[in-house]
KOLFILUM-385169 format. One line per 8 residues: number of its first residue (from 1); for each residue y, z, x of C-alpha. Coordinates in nm, 2 decimals, padded with zeros to 4 digits. Layout:
<rs>
NUM = Y:Z:X  ...
</rs>
This chain:
<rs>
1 = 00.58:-01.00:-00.19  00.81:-00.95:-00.45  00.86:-01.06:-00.80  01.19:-01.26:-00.79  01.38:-01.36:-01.12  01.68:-01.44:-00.99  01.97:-01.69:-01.22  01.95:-02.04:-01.07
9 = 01.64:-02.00:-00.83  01.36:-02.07:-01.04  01.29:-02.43:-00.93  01.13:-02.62:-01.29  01.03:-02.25:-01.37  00.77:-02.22:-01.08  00.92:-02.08:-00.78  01.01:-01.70:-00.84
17 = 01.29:-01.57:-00.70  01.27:-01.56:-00.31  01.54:-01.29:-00.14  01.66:-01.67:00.05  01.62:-01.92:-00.18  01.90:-02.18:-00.15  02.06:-02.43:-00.35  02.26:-02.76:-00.27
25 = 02.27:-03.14:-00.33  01.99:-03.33:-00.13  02.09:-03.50:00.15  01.84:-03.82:00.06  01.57:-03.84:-00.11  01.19:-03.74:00.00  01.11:-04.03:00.28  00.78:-04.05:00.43
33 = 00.81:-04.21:00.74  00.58:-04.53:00.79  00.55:-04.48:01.16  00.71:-04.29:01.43  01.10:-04.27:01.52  01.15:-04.46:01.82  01.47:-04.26:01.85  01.48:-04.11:02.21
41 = 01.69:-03.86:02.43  01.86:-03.90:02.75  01.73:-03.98:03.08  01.81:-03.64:03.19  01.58:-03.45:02.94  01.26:-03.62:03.16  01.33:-03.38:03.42  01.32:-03.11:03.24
49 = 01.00:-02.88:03.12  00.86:-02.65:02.91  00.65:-02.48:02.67  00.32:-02.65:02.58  00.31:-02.90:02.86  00.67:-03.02:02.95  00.92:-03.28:02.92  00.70:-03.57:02.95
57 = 00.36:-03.55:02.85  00.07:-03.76:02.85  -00.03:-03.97:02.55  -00.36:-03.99:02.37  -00.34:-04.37:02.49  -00.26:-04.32:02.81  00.04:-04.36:02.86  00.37:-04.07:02.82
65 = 00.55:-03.99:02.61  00.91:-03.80:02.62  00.91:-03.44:02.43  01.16:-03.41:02.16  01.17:-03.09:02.14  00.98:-02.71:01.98  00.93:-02.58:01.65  00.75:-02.24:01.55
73 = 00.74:-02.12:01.22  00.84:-01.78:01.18  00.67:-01.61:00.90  00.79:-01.24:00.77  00.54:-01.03:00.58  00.60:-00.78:00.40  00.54:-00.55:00.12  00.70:-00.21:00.00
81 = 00.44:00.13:00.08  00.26:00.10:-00.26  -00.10:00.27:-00.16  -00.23:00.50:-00.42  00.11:00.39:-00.60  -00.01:00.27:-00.92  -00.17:-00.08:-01.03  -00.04:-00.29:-01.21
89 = 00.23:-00.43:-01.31  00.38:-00.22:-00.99  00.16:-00.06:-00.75  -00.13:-00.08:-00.50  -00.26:-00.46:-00.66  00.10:-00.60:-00.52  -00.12:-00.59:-00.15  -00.43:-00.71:-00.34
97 = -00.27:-00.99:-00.46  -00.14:-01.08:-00.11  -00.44:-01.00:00.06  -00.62:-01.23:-00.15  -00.32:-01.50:-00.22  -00.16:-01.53:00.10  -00.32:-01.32:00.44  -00.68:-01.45:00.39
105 = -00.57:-01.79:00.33  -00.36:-01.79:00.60  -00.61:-01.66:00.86  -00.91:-01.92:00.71  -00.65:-02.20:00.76  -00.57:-02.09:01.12  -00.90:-02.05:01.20  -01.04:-02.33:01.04
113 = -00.79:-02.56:01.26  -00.93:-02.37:01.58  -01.30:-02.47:01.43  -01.18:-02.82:01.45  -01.06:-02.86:01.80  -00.68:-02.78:01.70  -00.43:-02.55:01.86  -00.23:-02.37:01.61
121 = 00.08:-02.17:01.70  00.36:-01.96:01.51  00.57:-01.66:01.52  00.49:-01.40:01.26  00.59:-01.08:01.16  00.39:-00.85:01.02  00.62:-00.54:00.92  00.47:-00.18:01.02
129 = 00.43:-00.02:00.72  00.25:-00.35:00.58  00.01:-00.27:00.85  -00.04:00.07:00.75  -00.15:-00.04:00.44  -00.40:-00.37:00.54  -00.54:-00.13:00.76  -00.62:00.20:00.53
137 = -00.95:00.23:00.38  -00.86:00.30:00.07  -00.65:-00.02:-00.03  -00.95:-00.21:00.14  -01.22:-00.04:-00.05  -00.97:-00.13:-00.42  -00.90:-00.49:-00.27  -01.26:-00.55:-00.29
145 = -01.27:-00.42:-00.65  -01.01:-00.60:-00.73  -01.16:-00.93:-00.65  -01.44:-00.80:-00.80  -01.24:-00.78:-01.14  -01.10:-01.15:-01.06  -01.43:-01.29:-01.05  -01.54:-01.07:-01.32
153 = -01.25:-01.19:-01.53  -01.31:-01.57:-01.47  -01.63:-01.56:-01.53  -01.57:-01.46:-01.86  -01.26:-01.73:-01.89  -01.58:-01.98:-01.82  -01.79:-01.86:-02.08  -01.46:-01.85:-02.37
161 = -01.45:-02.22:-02.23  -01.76:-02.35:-02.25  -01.80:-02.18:-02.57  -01.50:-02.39:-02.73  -01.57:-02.69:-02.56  -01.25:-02.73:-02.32  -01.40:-02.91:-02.02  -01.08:-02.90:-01.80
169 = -01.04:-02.52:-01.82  -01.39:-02.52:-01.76  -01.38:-02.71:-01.45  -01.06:-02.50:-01.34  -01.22:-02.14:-01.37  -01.53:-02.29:-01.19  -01.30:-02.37:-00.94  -01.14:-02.02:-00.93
177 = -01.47:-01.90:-00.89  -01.50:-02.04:-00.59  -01.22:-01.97:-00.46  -01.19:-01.61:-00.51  -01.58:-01.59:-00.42  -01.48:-01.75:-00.07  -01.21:-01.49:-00.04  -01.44:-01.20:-00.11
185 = -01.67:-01.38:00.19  -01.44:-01.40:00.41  -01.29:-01.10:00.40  -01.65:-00.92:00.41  -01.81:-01.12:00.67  -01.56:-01.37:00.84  -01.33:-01.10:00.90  -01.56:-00.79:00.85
193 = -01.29:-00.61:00.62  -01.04:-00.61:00.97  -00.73:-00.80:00.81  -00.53:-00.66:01.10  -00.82:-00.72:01.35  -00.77:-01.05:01.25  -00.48:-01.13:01.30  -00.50:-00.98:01.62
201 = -00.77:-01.14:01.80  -00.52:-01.49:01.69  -00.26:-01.34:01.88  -00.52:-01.24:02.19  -00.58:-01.61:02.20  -00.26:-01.74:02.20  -00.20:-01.87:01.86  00.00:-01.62:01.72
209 = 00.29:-01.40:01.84  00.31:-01.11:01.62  00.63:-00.91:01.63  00.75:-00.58:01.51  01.00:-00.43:01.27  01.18:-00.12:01.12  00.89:00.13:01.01  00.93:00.12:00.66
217 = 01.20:-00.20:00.64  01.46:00.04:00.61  01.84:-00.17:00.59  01.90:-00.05:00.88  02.33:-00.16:00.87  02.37:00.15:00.59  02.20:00.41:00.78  02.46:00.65:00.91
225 = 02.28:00.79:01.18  02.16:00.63:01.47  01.90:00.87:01.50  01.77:00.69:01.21  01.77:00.36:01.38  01.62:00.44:01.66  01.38:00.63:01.48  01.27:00.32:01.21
233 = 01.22:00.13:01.53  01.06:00.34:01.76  00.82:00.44:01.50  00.72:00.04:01.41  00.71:00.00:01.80  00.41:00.29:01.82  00.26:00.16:01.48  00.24:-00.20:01.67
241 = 00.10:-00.01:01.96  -00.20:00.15:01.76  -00.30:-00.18:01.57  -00.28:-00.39:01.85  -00.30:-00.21:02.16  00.01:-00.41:02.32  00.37:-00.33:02.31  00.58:-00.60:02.06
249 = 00.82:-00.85:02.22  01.04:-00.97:01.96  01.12:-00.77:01.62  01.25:-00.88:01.25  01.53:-00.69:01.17  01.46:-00.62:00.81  01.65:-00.84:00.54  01.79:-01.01:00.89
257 = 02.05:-00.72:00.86  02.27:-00.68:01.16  02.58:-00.47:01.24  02.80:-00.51:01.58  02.88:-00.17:01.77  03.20:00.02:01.65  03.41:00.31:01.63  03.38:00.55:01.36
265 = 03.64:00.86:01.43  03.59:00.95:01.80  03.22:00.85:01.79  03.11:00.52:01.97  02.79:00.36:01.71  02.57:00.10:01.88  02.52:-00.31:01.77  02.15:-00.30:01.68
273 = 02.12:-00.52:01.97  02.13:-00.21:02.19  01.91:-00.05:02.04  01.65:-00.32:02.07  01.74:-00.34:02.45  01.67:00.04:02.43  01.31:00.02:02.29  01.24:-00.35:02.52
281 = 01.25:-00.57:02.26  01.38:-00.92:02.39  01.47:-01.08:02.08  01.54:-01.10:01.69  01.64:-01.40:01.37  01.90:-01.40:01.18  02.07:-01.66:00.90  02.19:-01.93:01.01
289 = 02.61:-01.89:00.86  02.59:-01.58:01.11  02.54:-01.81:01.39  02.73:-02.10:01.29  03.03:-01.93:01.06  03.14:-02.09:00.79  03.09:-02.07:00.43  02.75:-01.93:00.35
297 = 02.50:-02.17:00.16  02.26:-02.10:-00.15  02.18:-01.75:-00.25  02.38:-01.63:00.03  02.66:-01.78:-00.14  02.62:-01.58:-00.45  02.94:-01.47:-00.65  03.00:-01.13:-00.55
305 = 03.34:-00.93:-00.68  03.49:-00.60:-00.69  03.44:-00.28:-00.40  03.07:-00.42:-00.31  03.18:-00.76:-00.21  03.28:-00.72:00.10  03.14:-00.59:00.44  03.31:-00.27:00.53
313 = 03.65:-00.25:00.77  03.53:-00.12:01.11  03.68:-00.08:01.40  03.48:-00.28:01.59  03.43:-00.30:01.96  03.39:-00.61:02.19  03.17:-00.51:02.53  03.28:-00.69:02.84
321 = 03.02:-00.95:02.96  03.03:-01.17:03.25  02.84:-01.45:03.13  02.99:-01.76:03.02  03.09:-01.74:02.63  02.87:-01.99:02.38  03.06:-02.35:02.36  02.92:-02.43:02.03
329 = 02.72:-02.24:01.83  02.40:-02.39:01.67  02.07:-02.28:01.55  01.86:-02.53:01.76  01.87:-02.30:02.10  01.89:-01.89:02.11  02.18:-01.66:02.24  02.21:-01.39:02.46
337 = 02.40:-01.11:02.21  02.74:-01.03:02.41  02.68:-00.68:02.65  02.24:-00.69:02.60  01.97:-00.89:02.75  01.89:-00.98:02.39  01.86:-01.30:02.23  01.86:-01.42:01.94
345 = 01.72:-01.67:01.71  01.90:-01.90:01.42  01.73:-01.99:01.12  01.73:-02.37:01.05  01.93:-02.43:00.77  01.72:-02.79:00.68  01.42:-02.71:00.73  01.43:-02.42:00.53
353 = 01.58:-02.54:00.22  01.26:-02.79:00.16  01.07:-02.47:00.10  01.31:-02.24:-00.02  01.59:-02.46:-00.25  01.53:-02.45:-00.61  01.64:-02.79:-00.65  01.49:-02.98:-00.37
361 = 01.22:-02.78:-00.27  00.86:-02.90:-00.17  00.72:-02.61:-00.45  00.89:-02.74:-00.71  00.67:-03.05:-00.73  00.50:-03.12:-01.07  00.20:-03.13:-00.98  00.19:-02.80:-00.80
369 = 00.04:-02.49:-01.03  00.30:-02.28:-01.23  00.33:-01.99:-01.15  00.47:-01.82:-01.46  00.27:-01.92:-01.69  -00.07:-01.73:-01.71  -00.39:-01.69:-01.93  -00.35:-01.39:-02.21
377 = -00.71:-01.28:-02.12  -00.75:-01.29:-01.73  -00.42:-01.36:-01.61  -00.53:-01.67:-01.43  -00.29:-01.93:-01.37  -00.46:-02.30:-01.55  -00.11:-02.48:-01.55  00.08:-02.71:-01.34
385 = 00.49:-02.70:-01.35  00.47:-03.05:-01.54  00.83:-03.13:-01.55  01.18:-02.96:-01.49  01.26:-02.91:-01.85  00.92:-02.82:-02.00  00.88:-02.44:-02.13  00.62:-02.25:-02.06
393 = 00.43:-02.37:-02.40  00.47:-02.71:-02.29  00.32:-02.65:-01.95  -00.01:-02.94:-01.92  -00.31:-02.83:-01.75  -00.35:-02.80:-01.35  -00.56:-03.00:-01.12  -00.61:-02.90:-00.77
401 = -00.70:-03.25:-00.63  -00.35:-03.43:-00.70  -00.18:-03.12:-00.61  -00.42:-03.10:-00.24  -00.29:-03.44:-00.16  00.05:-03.43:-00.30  00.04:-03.11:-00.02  -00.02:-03.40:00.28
409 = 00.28:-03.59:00.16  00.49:-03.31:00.21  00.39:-03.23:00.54  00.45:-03.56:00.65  00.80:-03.56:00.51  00.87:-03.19:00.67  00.77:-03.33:01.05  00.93:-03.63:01.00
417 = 01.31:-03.38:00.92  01.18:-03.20:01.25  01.19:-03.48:01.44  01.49:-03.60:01.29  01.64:-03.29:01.39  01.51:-03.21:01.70  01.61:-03.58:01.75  01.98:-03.54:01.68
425 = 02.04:-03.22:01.92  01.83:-03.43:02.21  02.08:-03.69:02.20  02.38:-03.44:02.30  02.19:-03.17:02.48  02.04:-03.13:02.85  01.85:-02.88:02.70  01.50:-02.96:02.45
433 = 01.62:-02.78:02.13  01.36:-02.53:01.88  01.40:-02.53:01.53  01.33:-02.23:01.39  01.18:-02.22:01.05  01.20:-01.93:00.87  01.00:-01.80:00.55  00.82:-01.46:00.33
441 = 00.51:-01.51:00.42  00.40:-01.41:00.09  00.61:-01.72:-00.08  00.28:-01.97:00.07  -00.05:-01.90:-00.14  00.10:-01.66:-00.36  00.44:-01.82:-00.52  00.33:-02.14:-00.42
449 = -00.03:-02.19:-00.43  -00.05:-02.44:-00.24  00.16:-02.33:00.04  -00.12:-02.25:00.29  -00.26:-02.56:00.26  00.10:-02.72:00.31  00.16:-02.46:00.62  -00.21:-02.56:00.80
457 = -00.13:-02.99:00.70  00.19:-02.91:00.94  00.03:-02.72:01.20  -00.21:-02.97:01.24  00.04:-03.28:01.25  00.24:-03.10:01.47  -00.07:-03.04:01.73  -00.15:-03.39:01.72
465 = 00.26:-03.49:01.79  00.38:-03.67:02.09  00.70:-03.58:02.06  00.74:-03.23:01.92  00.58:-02.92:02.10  00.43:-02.62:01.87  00.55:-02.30:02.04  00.64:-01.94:01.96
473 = 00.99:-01.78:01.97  00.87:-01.59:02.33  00.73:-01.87:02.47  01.00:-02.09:02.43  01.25:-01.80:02.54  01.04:-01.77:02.83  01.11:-02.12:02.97  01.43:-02.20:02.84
481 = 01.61:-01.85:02.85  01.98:-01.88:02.72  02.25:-01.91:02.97  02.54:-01.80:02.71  02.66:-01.50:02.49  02.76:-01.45:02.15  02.89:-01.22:01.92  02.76:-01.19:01.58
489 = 02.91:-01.02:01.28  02.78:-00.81:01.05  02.53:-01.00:00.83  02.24:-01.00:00.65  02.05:-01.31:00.42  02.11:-01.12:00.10  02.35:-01.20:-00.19  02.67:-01.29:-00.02
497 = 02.59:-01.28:00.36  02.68:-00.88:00.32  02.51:-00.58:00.17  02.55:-00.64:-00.16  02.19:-00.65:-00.24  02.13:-00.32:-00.12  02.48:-00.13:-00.24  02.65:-00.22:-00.51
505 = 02.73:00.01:-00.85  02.34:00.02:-00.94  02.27:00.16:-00.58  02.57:00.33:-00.42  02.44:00.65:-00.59  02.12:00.65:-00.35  02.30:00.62:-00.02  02.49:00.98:-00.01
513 = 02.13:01.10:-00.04  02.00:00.87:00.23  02.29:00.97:00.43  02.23:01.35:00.35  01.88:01.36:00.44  01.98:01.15:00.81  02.15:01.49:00.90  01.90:01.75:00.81
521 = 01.62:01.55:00.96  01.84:01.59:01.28  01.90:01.98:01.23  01.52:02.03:01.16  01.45:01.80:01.52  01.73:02.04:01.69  01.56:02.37:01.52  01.21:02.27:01.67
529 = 01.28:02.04:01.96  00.86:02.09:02.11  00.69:02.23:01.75  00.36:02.32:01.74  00.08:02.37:01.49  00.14:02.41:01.15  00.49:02.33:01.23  00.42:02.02:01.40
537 = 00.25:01.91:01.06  00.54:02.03:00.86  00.78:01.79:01.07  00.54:01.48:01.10  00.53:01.52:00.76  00.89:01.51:00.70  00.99:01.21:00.93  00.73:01.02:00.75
545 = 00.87:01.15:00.40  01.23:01.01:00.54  01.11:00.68:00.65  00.96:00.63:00.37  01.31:00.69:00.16  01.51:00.47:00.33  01.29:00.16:00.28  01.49:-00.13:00.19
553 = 01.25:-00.19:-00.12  01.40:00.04:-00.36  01.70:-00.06:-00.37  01.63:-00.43:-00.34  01.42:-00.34:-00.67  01.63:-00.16:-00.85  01.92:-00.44:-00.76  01.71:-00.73:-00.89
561 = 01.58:-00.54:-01.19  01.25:-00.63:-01.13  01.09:-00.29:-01.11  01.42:-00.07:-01.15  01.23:00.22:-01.29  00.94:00.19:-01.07  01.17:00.16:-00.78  01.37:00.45:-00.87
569 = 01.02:00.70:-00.92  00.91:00.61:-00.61  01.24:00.70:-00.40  01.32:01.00:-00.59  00.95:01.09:-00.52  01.00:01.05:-00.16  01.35:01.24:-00.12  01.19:01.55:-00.32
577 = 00.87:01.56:-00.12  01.15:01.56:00.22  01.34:01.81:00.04  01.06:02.07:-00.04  00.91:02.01:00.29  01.26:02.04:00.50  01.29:02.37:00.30  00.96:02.54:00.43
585 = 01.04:02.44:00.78  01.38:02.61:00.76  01.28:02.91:00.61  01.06:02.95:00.90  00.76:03.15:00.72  00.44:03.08:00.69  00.31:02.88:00.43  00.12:03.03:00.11
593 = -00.19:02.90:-00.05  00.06:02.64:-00.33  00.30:02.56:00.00  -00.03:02.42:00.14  -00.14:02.26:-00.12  00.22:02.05:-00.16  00.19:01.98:00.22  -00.19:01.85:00.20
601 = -00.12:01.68:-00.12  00.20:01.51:00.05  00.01:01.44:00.37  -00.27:01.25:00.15  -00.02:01.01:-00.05  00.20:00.92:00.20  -00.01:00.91:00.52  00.12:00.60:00.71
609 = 00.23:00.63:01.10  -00.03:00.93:01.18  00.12:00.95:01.50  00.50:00.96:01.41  00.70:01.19:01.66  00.94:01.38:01.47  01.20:01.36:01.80  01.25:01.03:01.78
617 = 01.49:01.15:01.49  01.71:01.39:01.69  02.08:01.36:01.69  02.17:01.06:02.00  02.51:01.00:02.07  02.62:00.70:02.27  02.98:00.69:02.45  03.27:00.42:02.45
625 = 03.29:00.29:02.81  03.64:00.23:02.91  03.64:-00.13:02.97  03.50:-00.14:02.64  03.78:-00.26:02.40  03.82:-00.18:01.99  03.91:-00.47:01.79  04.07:-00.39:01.45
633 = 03.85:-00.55:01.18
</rs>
């Protein structure tokens, strides 16, 4: 969750910046279907089956009905390490405000649509060193002071508006009330302070499919050694094994970041696929102009100029596969990546600019709260968005009923583009399609406050559908495993479809630094290959000192200008504490009374991943195989 003021992506001043919002002429205007498409596939498709019940399934009248076709939502949470990091306006309340925005929400609506006899399903990933943090005591013990303060603060807002006599305000911090008093129960007894628990016990039942990530959402194209990939994902992989006692199936690669293998001098560097074969992970998203080509849409589309424009020239290497080569290349079905029993995933390009587009997204609406504007006393948001020119003075007073119902509209209209969609690809393929809808998780609740409400309206169409199946992204792999390859370039969904986001001239001075600290984190592994003891701490401390460095976050920050300053502390904080600490380990003395005070000190504030192992960082190197052939980028 990340504050996102970004030129041309503030739809009517409401929507913040979101790193994928996108922008482009509607296609029609919003239609609300009357009554179901009678649009319907080919013969063929009744002989197929799949996920959720097959081909043809029965309808509530009787009779059957043919299956369209799958959606899942896949959801991305995530937040920068920011425990014991400060309050506000950058720290530790950045998680509160999700926790209390966004997580709890989301869990009451799921579980509220279980409580009344529905069958929610979705794809979510919750990023590792987001875990870490919903599951440390000490950000749960401030959460519930800080909705402590929330209700404290409204309160107050209802007495200031008795007092003068403004009965609408009144009403709304009454409601707030409520609300936050709802979150506080729920997240003392529904959930009994287990956020992660919770989620859990949805993916034990089968309406969730959590998947991994990089440990600390490290961009993991820039890293220069693969002992640093490998290590970001190994280390999620074991985080995901201590929160949920399962190993993960599918991962997000952070910022959808990807990089095809290559040669770099005489040394052979893995795609990321490989990696993820390495470490048994089966699948990973990406944007959809890396599937499809062409020119990139929206905020991928940015201008970008000059050194940082551009992805870098590689020489890259094509791996020999037997398997037939993709025909057409479309988001609606996944790929095997070429040389890896990997597949991936293709955002949908439609589905995702009604929640993400500036111009024609479902946030936008008028009626919807603003986001921007804010009391001076508590900070509570009383406004609605009003209109596309009004400034924030201007903004007219909120009211949660309008806005609830405006919510089922909106669902409507979004199944009704699935099944147009789903529809389309039915009529030309063998083959049930998935659309894949892609989103921050933190955008619903949070940005837009009426977002959870808007995800559970869809869920609960969608269960109640004859047509289109709810799945997740590995049970829809499952039954319909890909039967071609592709290649991807390197890509990310950042400014310009490259890395711009994360290098350019505000951030090129971080990466030599990144880069330096790779290496010596692979000396110290090589110096102590079995380390015991004090050691053992020393090292632990380190690798979770370097993960935390190379965390996407700072220089996403520091890029968007939202919290350059902040940003900038916190990775200089981290590198010094991995200096100092890489120093007493190769001086190879025991440590004095101040040296083990730094290490304690360091081992208090950064404590994520308690059972990091330090060798997942040693040096690997991976060889060219001679069919293997280098292609010239």
């Amino acid at each position: 969750m990340r504050s996102r003021t970004h030129r041309g992506c503030a739809p009517h001043g409401a929507l913040p910046y979101e790193r994928h919002c996108r922008q482009r002429p509607a296609p029609r205007g919003l239609r609300i279907p009357s009554k179901r498409s009678t649009i319907r596939p080919q013969a063929r498709w009744m002989r197929q089956h799949g996920p959720g019940g097959g081909r043809e399934r029965r309808a509530q009248g009787g009779g059957s009905t043919v299956t369209l076709g799958y959606f899942t939502f896949v959801l991305h949470s995530h937040l920068p390490y920011v425990r014991l990091a400060g309050r506000w306006p950058h720290g530790e309340e950045m998680v509160h405000q999700a926790i209390a925005e966004t997580y709890i929400p989301l869990l009451n609506a799921l579980n509220d649509l279980k409580a009344d006899g529905y069958t929610p399903r979705l794809t979510i990933g919750l990023t590792p060193i987001l875990l870490e943090q919903l599951a440390d005591p000490d950000v749960l013990n401030h959460f519930d002071m800080y909705v402590e303060e929330r209700l404290t603060l409204i309160q107050a807002d209802l007495a200031r508006f008795e007092a003068e006599g403004s009965a609408h305000l009144a009403y709304l911090a009454r409601y707030y009330r409520d609300w936050y008093g709802n979150i506080r129960d729920a997240f003392r007894n529904r959930y009994g302070r287990d956020i992660v628990g919770a989620f859990g016990s949805l993916q034990r039942s089968g309406n969730l499919e959590i998947i991994t990530s990089a440990a600390t959402h490290s961009y993991l194209p820039l890293l220069s050694r693969d002992s640093s990939i490998y290590g970001q994902l190994r280390s999620g992989i074991g985080s995901y094994w201590r929160h949920f006692d399962t190993a993960p199936r599918g991962v997000w690669l952070p910022e959808a970041g990807y990089r095809p293998p290559f040669v770099e001098g005489e040394r052979y560097r893995p795609g990321i696929e490989e990696f993820l074969a390495d470490l048994n992970l089966h699948y990973f998203f990406t944007d959809t102009h890396a599937i499809q080509g062409g020119r990139t849409v929206g905020k991928v589309a940015g201008d970008v100029a000059g050194p940082y424009g551009g992805l870098p020239r590689r020489q890259w290497v094509l791996p020999p596969d037997a398997r037939p080569e993709a025909r057409e290349r479309t988001t609606m079905r996944p790929y095997y990546v070429r040389a890896a029993k990997v597949a991936v995933f293709g955002r949908n390009e439609r589905t995702g600019l009604q929640v993400w587009s500036a111009s024609q997204g479902y946030p936008g609406d008028f009626l919807y709260r603003e986001f921007h504007r804010k009391d001076a006393a508590s900070g509570m948001q009383y406004w609605r968005i009003t209109s596309n020119t009004a400034g924030l003075g201007e903004k007219e007073l909120y009211d949660p009923v309008p806005a609830f119902k405006k919510v089922k509209d909106h669902a409507a209209h979004f199944v009704h583009l699935l099944h147009e969609e789903l529809a389309a690809h039915a009529a030309t393929s063998p083959v049930p399609g998935i659309v894949v809808s892609a989103y921050d998780t933190e955008l619903f609740g949070h940005w837009w406050f009426e977002g959870v409400a808007w995800l559970q309206e869809v869920l609960r169409l969608l269960d109640t559908s004859e047509e289109i199946v709810l799945t997740t992204a590995d049970r829809y792999l499952a039954d319909y495993p890909p039967d071609e390859v592709i290649d991807l370039p390197e890509s990310s969904w950042g400014e310009g479809g490259g890395h711009w986001t994360w290098l350019n001239p505000q951030t090129e001075w971080m990466w030599p630094l990144i880069h330096n600290a790779e290496r010596r984190m692979e000396k110290l592994v090589a110096l102590y290959p079995e380390a015991t003891d004090q050691t053992l701490r020393l090292l632990a401390q380190t690798a979770r000192e370097l993960v935390l460095l190379e965390s996407s976050d700072w220089p996403f920050l520091i890029s968007t200008g939202q919290a350059k300053e902040y940003a900038i502390s916190r990775f200089q904080q981290h590198l010094a504490r991995f200096n100092v600490l890489a120093g007493f380990i190769e001086r190879g003395e025991p440590l004095d009374a101040t040296d083990q005070e730094f290490l304690a000190t360091a081992e208090n504030d950064d404590n994520p991943f308690p059972t990091i192992d330090y060798r997942a960082f040693r040096e690997r190197r991976y060889r060219l195989l001679e069919q293997q052939t280098p292609v010239e980028a």
